[in-house]
OpenMM code with the backbone's topology and positions (N, CA, C; nanometers):
from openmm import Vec3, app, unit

residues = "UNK UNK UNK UNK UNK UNK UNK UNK UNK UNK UNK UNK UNK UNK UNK UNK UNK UNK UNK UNK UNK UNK UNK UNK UNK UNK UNK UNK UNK UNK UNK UNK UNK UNK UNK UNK UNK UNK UNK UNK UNK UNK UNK UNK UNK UNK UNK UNK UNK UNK UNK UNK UNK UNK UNK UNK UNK UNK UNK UNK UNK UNK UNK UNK UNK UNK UNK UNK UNK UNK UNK UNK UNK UNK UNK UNK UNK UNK UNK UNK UNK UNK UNK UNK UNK UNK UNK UNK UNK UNK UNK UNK UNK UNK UNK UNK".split()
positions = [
    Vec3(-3.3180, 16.3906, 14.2382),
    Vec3(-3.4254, 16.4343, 14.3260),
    Vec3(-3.4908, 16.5582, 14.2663),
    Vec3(-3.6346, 16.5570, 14.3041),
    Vec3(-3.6714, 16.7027, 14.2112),
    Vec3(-3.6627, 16.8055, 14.3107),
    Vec3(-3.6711, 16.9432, 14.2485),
    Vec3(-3.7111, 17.0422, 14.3422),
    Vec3(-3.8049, 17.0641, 14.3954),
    Vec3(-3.8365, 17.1147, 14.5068),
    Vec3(-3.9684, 17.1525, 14.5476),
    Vec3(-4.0074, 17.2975, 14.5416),
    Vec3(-4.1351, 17.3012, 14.5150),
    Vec3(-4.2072, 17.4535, 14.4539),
    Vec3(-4.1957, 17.5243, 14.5667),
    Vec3(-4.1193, 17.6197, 14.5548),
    Vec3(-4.1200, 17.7472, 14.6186),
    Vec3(-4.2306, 17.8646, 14.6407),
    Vec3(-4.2081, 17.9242, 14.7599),
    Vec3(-4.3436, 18.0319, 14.7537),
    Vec3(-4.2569, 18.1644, 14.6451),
    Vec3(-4.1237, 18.1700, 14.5826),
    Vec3(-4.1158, 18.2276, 14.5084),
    Vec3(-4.1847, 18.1518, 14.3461),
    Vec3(-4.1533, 18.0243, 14.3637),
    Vec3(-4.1733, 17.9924, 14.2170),
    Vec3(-4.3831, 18.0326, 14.1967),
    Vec3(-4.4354, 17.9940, 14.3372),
    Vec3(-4.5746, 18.0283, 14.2507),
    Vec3(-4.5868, 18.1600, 14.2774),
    Vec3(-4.4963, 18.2480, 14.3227),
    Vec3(-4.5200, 18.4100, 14.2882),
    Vec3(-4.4918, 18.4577, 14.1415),
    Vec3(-4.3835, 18.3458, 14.0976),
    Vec3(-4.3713, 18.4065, 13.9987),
    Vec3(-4.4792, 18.3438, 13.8515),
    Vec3(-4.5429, 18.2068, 13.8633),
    Vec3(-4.6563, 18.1391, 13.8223),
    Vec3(-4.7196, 18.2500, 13.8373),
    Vec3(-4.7778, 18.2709, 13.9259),
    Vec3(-4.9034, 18.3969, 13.9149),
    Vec3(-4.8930, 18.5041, 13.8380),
    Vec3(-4.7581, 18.5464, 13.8660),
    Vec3(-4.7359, 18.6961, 13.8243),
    Vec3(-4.7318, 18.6679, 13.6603),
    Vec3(-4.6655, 18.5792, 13.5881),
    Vec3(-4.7102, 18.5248, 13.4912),
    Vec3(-4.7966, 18.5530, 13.3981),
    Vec3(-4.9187, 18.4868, 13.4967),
    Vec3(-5.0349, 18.4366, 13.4458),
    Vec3(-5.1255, 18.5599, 13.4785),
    Vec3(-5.0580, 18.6861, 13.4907),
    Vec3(-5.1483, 18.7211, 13.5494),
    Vec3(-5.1073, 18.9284, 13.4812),
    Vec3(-5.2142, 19.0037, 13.5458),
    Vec3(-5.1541, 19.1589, 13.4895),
    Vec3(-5.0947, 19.2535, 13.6101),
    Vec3(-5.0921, 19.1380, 13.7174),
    Vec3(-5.0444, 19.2526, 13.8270),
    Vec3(-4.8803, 19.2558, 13.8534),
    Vec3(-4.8331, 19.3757, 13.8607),
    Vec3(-4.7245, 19.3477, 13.8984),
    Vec3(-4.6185, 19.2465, 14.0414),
    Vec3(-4.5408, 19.2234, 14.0007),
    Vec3(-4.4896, 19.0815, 14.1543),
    Vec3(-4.5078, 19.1335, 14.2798),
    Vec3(-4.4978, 19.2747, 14.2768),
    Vec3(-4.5311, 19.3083, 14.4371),
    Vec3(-4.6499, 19.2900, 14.5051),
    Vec3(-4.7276, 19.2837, 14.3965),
    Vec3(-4.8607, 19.2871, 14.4644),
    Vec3(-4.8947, 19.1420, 14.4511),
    Vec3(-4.8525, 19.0641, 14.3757),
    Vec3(-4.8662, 18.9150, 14.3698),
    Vec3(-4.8119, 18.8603, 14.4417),
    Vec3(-4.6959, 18.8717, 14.5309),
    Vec3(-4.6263, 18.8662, 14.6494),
    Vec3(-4.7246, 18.9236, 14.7382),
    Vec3(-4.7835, 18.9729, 14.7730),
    Vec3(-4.9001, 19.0036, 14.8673),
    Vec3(-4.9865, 18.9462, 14.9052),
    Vec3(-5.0605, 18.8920, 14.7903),
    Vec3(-5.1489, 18.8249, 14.7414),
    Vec3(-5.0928, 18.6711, 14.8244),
    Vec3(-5.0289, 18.6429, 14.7707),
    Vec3(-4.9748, 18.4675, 14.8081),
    Vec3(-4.9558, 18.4794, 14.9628),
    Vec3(-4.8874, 18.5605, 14.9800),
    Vec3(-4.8518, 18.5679, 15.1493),
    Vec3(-4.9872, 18.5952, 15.2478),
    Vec3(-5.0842, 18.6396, 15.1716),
    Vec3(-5.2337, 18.6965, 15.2139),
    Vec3(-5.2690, 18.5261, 15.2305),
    Vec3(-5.2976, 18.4795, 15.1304),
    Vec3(-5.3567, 18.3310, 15.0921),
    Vec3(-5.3273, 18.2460, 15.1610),
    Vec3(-5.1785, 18.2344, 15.1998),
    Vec3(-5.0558, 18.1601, 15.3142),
    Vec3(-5.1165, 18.1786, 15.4589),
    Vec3(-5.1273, 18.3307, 15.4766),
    Vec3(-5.1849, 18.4058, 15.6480),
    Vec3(-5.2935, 18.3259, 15.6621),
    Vec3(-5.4606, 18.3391, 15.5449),
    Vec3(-5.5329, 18.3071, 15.5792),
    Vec3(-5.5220, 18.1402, 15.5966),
    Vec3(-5.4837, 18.0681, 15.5069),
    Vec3(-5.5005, 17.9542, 15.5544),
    Vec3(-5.4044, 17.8921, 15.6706),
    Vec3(-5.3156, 17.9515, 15.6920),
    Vec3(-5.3007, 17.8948, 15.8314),
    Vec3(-5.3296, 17.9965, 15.9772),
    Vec3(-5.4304, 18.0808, 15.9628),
    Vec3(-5.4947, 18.1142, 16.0537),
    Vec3(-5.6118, 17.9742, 16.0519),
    Vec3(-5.7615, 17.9340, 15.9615),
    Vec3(-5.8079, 17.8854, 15.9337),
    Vec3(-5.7582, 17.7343, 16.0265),
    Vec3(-5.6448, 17.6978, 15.9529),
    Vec3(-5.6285, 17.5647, 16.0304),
    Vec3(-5.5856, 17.5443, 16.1904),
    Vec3(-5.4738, 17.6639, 16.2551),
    Vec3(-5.5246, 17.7593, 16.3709),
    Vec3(-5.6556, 17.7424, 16.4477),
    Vec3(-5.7058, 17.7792, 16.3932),
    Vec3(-5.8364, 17.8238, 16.4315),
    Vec3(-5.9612, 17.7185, 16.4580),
    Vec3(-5.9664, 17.6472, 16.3540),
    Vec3(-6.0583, 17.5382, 16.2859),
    Vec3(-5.9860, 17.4289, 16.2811),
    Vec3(-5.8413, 17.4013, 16.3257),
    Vec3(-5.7761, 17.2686, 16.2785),
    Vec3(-5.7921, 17.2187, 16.1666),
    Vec3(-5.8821, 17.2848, 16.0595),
    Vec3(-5.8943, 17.1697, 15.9361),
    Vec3(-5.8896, 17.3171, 15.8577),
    Vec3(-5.8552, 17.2618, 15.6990),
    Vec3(-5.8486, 17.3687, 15.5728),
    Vec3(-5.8974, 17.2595, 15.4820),
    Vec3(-6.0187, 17.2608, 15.4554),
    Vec3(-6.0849, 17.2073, 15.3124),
    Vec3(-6.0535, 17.2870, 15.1764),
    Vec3(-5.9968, 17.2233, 15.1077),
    Vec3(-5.9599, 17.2922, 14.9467),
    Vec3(-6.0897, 17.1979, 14.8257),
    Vec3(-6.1692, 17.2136, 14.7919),
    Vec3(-6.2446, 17.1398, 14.7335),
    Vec3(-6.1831, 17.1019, 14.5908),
    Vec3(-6.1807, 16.9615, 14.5573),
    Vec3(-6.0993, 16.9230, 14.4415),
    Vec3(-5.9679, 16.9112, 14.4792),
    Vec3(-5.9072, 16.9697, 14.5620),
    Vec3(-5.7328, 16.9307, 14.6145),
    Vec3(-5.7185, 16.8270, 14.7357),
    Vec3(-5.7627, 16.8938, 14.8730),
    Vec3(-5.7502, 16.8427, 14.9822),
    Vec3(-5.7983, 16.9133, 15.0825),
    Vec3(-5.7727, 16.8115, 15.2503),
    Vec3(-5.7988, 16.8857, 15.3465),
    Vec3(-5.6470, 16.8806, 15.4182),
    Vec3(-5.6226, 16.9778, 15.4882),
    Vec3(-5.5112, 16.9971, 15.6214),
    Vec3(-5.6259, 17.0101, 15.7496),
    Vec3(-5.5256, 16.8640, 15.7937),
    Vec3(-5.6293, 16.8699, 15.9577),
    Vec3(-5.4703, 16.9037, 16.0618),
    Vec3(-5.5076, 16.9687, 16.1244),
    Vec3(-5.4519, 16.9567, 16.2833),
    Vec3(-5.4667, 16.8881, 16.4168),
    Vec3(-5.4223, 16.7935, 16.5014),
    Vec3(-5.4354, 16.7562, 16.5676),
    Vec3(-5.3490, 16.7451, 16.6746),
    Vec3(-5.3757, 16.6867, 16.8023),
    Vec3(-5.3096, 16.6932, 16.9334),
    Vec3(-5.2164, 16.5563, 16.9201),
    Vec3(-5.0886, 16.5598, 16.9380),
    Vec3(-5.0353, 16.4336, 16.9362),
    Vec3(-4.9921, 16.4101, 17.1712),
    Vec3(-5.0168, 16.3181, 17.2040),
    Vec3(-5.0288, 16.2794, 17.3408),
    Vec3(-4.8339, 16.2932, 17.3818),
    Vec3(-4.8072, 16.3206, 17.5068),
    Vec3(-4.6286, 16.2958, 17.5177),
    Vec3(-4.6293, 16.1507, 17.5374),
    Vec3(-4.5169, 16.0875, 17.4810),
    Vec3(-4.5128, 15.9108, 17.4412),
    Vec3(-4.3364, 15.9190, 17.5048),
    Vec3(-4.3485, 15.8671, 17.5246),
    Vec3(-4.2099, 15.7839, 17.6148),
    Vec3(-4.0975, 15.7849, 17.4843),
    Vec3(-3.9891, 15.8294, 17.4748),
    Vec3(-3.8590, 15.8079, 17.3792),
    Vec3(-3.7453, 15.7660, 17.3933),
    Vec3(-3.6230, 15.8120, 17.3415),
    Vec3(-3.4906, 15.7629, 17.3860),
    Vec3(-3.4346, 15.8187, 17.3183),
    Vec3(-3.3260, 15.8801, 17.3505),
    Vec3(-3.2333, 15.9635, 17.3430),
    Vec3(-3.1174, 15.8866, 17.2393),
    Vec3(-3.0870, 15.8521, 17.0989),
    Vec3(-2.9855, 15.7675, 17.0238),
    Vec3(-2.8923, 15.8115, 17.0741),
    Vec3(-2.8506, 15.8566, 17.1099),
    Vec3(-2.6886, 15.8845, 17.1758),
    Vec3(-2.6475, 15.8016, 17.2967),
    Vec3(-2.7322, 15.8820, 17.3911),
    Vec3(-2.7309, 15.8518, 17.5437),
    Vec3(-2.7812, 15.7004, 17.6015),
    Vec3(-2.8918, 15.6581, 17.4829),
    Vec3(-3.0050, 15.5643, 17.5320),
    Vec3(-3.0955, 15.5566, 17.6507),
    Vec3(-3.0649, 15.7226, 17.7225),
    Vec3(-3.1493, 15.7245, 17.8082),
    Vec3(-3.2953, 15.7542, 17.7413),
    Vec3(-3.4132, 15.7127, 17.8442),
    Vec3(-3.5303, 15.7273, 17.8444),
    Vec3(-3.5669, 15.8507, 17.8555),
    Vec3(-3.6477, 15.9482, 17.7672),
    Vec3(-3.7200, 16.0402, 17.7761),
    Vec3(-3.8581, 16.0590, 17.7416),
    Vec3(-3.9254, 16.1538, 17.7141),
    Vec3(-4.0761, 16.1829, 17.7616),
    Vec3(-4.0754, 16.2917, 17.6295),
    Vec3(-4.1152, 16.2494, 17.5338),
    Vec3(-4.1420, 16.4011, 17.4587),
    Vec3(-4.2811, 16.4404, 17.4531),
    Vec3(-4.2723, 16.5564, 17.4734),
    Vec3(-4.3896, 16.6523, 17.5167),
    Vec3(-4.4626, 16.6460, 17.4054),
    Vec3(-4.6523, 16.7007, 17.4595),
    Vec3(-4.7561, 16.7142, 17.3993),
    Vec3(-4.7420, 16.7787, 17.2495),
    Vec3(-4.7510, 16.7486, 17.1458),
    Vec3(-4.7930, 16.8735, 17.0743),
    Vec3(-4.8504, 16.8977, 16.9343),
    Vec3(-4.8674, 16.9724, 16.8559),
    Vec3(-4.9979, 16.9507, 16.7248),
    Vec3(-4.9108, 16.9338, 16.6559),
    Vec3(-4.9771, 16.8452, 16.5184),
    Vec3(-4.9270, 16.8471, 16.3965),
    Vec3(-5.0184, 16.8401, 16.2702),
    Vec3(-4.9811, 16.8535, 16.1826),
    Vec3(-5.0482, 16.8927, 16.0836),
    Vec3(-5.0589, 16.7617, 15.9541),
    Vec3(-5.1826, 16.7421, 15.9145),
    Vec3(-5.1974, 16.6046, 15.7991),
    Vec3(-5.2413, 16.6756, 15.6936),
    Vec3(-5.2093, 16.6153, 15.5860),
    Vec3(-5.2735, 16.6534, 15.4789),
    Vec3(-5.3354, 16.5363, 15.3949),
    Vec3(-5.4344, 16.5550, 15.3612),
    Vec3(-5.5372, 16.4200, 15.3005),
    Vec3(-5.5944, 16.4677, 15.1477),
    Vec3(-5.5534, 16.4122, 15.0325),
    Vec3(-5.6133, 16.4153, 14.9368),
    Vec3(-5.7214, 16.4010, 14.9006),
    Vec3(-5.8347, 16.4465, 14.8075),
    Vec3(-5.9382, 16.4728, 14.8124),
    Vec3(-5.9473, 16.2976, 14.6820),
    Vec3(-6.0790, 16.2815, 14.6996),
    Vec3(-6.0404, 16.1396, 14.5867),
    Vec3(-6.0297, 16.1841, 14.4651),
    Vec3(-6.1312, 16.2935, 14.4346),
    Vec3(-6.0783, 16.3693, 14.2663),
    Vec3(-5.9694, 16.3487, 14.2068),
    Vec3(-5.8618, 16.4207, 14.3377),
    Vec3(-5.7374, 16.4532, 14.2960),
    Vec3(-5.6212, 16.3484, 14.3044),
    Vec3(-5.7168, 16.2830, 14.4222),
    Vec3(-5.5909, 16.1054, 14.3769),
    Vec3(-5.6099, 16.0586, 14.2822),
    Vec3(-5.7590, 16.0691, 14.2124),
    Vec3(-5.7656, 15.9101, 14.0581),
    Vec3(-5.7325, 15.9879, 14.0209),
    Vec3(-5.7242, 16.1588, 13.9726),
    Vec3(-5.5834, 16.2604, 13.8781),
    Vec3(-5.5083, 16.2233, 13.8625),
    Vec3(-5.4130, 16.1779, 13.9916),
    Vec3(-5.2718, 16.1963, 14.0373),
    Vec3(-5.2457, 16.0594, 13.9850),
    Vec3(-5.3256, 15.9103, 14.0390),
    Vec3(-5.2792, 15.8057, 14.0071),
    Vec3(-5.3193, 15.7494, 13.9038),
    Vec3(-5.3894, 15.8243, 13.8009),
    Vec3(-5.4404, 15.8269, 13.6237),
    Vec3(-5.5380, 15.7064, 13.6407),
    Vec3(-5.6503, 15.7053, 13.7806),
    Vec3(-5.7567, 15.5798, 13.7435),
    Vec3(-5.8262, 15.6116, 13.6809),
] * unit.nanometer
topology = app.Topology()
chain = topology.addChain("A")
for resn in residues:
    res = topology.addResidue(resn, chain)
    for name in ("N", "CA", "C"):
        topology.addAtom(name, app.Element.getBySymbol(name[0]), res)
């Protein structure tokens, strides 16, 4: 299984690639992190042009069941978050 990229690993990508020292590149990322999920917050959607969008939406409470118990339950209203590739970045991804 691979790993998944850490908000340390692209602190340290940046810091890298870059002349500022990690503290402040650690700032920086966590700044970038705040704003975009204020943005989707806010706006429900985060357009990245060339990457993707993150939409937010209302999911309705739908009737469930409990695997244990098999009783019937009700899980409540609540948002979740999609993420949709931009087509750029799919014929990238899937080398069309």
């Amino acid at each position: 299984m691979n790993r998944a990229l850490t908000k340390a690993d692209i602190v340290e990508a940046v810091y890298e690639k870059s002349e500022r020292n990690r503290a402040e590149v650690k700032n920086i990322v966590e700044s970038l992190l705040e704003l975009m999920k204020q943005a989707i917050k806010k706006d429900h959607a985060l357009l990245i042009s060339g990457f993707g969008k993150f939409e937010a939406y209302d999911k309705k409470a739908r009737k469930g069941r409990n695997p244990q118990t098999d009783e019937a339950i009700t899980l409540p209203p609540r948002k979740v978050v999609v993420f949709r590739l931009s087509r750029k970045f799919r014929v990238e991804l899937n080398g069309e």
